[in-house]
DRENVO-838501 format. One record per residue (C-alpha): x, y, z. Coordinates in nm, 2 decimals. Example, Ala and Ser with C-alpha at 12.3 -4.5 7.8 and 13.67 -1.06 7.14 Angstrom:
2
   east  north     up
   1.23  -0.45   0.78
   1.37  -0.11   0.71
END
This chain:
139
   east  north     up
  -2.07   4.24   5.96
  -2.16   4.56   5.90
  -2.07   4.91   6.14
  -2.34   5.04   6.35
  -2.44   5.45   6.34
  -2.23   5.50   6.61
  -1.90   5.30   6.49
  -1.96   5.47   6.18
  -2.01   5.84   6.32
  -1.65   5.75   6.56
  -1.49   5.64   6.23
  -1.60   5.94   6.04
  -1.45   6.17   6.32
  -1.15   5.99   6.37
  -1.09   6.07   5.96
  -1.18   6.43   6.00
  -0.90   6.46   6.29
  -0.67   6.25   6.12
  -0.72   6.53   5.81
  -0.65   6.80   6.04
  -0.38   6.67   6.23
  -0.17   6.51   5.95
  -0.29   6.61   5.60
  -0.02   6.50   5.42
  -0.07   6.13   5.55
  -0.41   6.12   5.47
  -0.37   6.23   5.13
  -0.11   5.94   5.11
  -0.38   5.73   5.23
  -0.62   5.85   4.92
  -0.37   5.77   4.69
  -0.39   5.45   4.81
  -0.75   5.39   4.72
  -0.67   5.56   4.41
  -0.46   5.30   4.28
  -0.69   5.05   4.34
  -0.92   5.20   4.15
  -0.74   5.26   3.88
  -0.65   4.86   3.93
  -0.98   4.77   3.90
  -1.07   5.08   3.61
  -0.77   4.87   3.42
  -0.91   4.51   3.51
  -1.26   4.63   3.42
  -1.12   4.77   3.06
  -0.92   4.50   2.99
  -1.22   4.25   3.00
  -1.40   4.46   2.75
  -1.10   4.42   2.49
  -1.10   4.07   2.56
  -1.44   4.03   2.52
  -1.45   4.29   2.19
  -1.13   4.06   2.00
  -1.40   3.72   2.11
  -1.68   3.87   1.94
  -1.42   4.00   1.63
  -1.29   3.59   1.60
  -1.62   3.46   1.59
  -1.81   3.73   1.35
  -1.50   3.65   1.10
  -1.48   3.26   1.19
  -1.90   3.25   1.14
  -1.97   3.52   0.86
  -2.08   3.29   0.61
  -2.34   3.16   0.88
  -2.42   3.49   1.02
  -2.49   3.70   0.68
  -2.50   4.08   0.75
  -2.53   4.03   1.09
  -2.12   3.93   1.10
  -2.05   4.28   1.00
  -2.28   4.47   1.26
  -2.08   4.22   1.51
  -1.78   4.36   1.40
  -1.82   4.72   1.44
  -1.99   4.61   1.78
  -1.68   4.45   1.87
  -1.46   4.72   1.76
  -1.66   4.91   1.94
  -1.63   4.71   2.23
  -1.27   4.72   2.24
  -1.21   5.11   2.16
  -1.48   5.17   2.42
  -1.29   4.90   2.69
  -0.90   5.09   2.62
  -1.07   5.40   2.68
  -1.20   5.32   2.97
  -0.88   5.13   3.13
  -0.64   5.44   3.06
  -0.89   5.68   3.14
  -0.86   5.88   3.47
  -1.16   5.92   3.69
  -1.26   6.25   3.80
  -1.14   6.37   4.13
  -1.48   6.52   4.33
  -1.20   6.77   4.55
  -1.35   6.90   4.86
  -1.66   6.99   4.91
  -1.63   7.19   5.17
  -1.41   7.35   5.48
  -1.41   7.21   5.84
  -1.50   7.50   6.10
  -1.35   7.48   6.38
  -1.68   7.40   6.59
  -1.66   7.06   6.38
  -1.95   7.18   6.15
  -1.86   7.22   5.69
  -1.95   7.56   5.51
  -1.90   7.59   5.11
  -1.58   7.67   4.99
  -1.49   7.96   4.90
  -1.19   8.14   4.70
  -0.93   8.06   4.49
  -0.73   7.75   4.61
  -0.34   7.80   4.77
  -0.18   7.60   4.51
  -0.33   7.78   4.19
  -0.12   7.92   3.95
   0.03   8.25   3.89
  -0.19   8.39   3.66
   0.08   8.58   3.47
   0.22   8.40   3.11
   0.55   8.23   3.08
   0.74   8.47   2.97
   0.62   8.71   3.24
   0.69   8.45   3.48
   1.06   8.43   3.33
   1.10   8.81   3.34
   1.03   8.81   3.68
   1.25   8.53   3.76
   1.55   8.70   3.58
   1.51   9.01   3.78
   1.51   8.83   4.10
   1.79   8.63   4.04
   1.96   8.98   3.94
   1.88   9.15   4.26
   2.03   8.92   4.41
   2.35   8.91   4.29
   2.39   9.26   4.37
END
């Protein structure tokens, strides 16, 4: 049985708040849903390479019957099976937020670089700095 617009709109809210209140929980909770699509991403794969070796046995078992036509099969069915692997180990793209919550409830755009980005220095920068921290330090 399906949610009504206003069981859905409560829902939606009570996610928001949940986001605000405890972000590290709900980005367990995604995880969560990540892994079973990943699950079904492997499931989904799987079939094809199952389905790719089927049509691989029977264009070899039937190329005598099938002429030429055997040999397309079998690239199709390599194909099949190359395109099936890729797919199960692939990672889907993460969308990322679209968007920031005011605090009136309402989105706006994103803007700026994101807290966790990296320092844009190179490694051995990143090093030097290190070292002389650590020296200061001792001192």
């Amino acid at each position: 049985m399906p949610l009504s617009d206003h069981e859905q709109r409560l829902l939606s809210e009570m996610e928001q708040q949940l986001v605000a209140d405890d972000p590290k929980f709900a980005s367990a909770m995604q995880g969560a849903r990540t892994r079973t699509r990943a699950g079904s991403r492997l499931a989904i794969g799987g079939l094809a390479v199952v389905a790719g070796m089927v049509m691989l046995v029977l264009s070899v078992a039937y190329q005598r019957n099938l002429g030429s036509f055997g040999i397309v099969l079998s690239v199709l069915a390599f194909i099949a099976m190359l395109a099936g692997a890729s797919y199960a180990f692939s990672r889907p793209s993460k969308p990322g937020p679209t968007g920031v919550v005011t605090e009136d409830g309402g989105t706006r755009p994103r803007t700026g670089q994101p807290s966790h980005s990296r320092p844009t220095g190179g490694m051995m920068e990143r090093l030097e700095q290190r070292w002389a921290k650590r020296k200061g330090d001792m001192r």
